[in-house]
C-alpha positions as MATLAB code, in Angstrom:
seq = 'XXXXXXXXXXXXXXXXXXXXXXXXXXXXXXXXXXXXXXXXXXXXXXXXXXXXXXXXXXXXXXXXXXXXXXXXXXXXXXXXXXXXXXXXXXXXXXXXXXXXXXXXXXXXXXXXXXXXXXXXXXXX';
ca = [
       3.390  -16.635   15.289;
       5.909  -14.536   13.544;
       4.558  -11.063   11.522;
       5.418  -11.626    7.506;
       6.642   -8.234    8.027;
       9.842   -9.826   10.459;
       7.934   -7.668   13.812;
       8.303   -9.870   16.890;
       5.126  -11.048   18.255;
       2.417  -11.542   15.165;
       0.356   -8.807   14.548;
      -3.478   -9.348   13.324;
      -3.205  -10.186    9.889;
      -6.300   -9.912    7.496;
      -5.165  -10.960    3.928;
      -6.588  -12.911    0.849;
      -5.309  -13.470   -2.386;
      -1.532  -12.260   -2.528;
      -1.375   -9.122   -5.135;
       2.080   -9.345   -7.084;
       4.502   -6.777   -7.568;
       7.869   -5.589   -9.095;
      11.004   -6.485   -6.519;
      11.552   -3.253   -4.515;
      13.834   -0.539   -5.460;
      17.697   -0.438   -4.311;
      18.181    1.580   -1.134;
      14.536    1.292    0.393;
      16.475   -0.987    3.173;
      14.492   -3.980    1.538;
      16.616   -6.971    1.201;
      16.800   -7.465   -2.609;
      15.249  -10.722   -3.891;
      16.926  -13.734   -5.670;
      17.073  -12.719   -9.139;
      16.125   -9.505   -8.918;
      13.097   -9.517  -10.841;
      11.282  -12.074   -9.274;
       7.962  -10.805   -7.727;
       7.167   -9.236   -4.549;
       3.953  -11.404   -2.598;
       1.901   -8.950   -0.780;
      -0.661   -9.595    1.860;
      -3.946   -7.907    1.895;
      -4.117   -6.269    4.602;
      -5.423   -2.946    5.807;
      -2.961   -0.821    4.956;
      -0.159   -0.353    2.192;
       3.515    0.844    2.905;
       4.436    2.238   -0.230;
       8.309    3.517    0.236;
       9.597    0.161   -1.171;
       8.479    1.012   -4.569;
       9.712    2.715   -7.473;
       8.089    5.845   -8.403;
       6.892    4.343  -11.826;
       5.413    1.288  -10.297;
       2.957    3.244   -7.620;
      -0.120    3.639  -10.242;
      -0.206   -0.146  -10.986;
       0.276   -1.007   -7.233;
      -2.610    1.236   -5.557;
      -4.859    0.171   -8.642;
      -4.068   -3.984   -7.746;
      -3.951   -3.240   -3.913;
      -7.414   -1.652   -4.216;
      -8.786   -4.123   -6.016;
      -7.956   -7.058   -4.250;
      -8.870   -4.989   -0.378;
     -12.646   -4.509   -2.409;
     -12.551   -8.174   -3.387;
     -11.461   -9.173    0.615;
     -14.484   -6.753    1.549;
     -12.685   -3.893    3.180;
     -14.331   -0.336    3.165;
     -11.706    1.381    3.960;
      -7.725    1.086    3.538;
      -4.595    3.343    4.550;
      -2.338    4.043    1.891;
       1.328    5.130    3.237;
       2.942    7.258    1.077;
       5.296    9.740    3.833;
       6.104   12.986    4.361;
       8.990   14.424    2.326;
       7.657   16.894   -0.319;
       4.629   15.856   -0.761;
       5.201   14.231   -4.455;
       4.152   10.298   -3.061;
       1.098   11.957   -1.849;
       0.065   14.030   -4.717;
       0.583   11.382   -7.138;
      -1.254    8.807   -4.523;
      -3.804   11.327   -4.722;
      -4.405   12.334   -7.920;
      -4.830    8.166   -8.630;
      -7.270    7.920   -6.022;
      -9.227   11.304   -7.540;
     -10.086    9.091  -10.699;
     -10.472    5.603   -9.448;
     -13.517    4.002  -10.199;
     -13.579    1.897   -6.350;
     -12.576    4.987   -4.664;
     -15.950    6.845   -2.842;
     -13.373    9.450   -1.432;
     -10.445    9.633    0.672;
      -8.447   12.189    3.113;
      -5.249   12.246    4.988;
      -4.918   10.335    7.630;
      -5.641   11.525   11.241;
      -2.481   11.939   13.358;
      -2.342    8.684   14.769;
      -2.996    6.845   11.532;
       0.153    8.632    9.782;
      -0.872   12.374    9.398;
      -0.295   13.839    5.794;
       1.741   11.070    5.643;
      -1.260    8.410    4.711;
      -4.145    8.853    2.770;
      -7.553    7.012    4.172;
      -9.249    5.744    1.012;
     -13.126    4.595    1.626;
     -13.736    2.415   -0.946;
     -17.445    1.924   -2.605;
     -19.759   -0.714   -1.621;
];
């Protein structure tokens, strides 16, 4: 079975009702989508890569993603935000800080991504 990601192979996937998003940004080595502005279909899943979104969309993508991974009944999701400066995870953060699903959250450990993913436990 071939990963929705394009990974050889078929990794576990865990997903329920597609959230929709904006298309990805130019230059995040996303192929860009008919149109342009058609929506992205993502799979609920575990975890969240967000480098393929614009800055401006991340607030309205973490609250969606959240809500749907609550409705699918996970307790906890990875949020992927990367290294760089630090401003993806501040601003991943600083959502997460206020969030009415969100019983707390912490980088990642090393081998889940480092300061490079948040770990958000979600409330019951």
């Amino acid at each position: 079975m071939a990963d929705p990601r394009g990974r050889a192979g078929g990794a576990r996937r865990w997903w329920a009702k597609p959230i929709l998003c904006g298309p990805p940004r130019s230059g995040s080595g996303h192929p860009p989508l008919a149109g342009g502005s058609e929506p992205v279909v993502l799979p609920i899943e575990d975890s969240l890569d967000l480098h393929a979104f614009a800055p401006g969309d991340i607030a309205s993508v973490v609250d969606e993603y959240l809500r749907a991974a609550r409705a699918r009944g996970f307790g906890e999701v990875r949020l992927i935000h990367g290294r760089g400066r630090g401003v993806q995870r501040r601003v991943v953060q600083s959502l997460l800080a206020g969030h009415p699903l969100v019983a707390r959250y912490f980088d990642a450990p090393p081998e889940r991504g480092g300061w490079g993913a948040t770990v958000v436990v979600l409330k019951a």
